[in-house]
C-alpha positions as a printed Julia matrix, in Angstrom:
155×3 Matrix{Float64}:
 45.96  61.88  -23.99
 44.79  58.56  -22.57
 44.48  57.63  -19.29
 44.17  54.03  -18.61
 42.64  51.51  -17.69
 40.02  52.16  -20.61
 37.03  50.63  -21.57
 35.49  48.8   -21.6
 35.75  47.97  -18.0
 36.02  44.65  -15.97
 34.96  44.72  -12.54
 38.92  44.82  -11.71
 39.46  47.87  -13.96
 36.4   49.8   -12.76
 37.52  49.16   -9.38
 40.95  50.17  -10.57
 39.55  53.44  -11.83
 37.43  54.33   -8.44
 40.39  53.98   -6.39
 42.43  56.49   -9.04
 39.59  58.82   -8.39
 39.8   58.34   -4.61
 43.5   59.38   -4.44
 43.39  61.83   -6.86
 40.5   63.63   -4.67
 42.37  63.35   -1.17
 45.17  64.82   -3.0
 42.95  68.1    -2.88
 44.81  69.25   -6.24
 42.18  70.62   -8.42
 44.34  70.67  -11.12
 45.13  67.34  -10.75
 41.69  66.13  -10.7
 41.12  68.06  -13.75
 43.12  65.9   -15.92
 41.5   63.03  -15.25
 38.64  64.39  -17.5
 37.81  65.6   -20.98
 37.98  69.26  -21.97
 34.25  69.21  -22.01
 33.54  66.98  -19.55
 29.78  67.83  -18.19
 29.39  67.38  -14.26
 26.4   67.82  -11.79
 27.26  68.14   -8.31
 24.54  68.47   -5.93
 22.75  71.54   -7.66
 25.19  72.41   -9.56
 25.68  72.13  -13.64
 28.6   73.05  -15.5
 31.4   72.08  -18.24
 34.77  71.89  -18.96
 38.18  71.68  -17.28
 38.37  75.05  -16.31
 35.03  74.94  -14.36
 35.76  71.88  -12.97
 39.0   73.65  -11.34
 37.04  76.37  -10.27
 34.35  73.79   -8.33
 37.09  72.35   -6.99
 38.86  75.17   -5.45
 36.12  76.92   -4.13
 34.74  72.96   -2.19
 38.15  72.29   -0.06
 38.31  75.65    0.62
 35.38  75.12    2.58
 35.73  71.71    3.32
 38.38  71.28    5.91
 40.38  67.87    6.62
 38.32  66.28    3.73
 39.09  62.75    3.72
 37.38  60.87    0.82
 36.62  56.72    0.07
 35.42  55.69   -3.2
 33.54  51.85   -3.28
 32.9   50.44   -6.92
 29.31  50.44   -7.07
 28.25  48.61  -10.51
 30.09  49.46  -14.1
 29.13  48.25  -17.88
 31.3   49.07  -21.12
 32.22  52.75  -20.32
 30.29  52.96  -17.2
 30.94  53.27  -13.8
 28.69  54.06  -10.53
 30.6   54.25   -7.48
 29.44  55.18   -3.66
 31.34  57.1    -1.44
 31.83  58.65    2.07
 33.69  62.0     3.0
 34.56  63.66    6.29
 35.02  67.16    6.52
 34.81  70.07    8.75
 33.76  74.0     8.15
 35.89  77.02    9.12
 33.9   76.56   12.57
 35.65  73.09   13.36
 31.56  71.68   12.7
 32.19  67.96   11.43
 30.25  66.42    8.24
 29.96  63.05    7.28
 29.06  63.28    3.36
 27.38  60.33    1.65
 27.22  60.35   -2.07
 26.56  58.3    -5.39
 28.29  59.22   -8.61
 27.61  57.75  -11.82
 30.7   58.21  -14.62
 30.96  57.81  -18.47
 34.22  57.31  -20.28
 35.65  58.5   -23.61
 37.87  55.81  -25.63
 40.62  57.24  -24.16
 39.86  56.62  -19.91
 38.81  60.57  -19.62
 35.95  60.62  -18.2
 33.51  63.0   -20.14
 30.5   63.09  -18.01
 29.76  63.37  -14.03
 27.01  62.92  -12.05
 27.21  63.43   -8.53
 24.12  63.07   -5.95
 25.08  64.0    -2.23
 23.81  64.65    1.35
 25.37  66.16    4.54
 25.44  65.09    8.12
 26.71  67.07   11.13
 28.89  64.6    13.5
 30.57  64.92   16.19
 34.13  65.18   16.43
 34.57  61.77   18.15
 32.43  60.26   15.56
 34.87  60.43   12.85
 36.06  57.44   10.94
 38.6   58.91    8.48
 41.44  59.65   10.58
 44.71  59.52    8.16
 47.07  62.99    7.39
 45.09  64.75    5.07
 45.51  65.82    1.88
 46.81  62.32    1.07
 45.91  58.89   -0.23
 43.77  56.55    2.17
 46.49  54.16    3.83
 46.28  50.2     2.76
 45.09  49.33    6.48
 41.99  51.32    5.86
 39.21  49.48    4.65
 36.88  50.74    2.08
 33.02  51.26    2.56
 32.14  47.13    2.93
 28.44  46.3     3.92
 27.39  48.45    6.18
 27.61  52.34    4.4
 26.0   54.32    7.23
């Protein structure tokens, strides 16, 4: 299976590949998501280790069922050969309406084929207010052209 673009990446492609990531993550399809990595793709998410589609799935379903409304934007960080590092920003809220602004850097590697085969994720949590949302498009779903990415200013 390939999933292009493939390395090795140009800034365009890389940036190509973050925003495939983006969607596929608002689309809150675990399955999905899965496929856009090896069989034995190796993640770490916060504290967590593990390996493998089937894990990945797991992850997955267990997060947005505790993350509410999650609304997710990917920026291109930097990239090299079959390398990416990308920042991002997610909203979310908890089964008591509580509102988290989630600010994260990931750092990717690539097979031949565009799978990505390893995952590094490091993230932090903020409690905000309601009104202090910035993600505001029907969720699950794709982040509408009119809304910007990250730009300069991340926080």
């Amino acid at each position: 299976m390939s999933r292009p673009p493939l390395p090795p990446f140009t800034r365009e492609t890389a940036a190509q590949k973050a925003r495939m990531a983006e969607d596929a993550w608002n689309s809150r399809d675990p399955v999905r998501v899965s496929l856009a990595y090896t069989e034995d793709s190796r993640w770490r998410n916060r504290s967590e280790v593990f390996h493998g589609r089937e894990a990945i799935v797991a992850f997955l379903t267990r997060k947005w069922e505790k993350e509410h409304d999650y609304r997710l934007i990917k920026d291109l960080w930097a990239f090299d050969e079959n390398r990416i590092a990308v920042r991002f920003q997610y909203e979310w809220h908890d089964a008591s309406g509580q509102w988290y602004r989630s600010y994260g850097n990931e750092q990717w590697e690539f097979d031949e084929h565009g799978l990505m085969r390893r995952r590094e994720a490091s993230i932090n949590d903020i409690a905000i207010a309601e009104k202090d949302r910035r993600f505001h498009w029907p969720a699950p779903g794709s982040r509408p052209a009119d809304v910007p990415g990250l730009g300069a200013e991340p926080f």
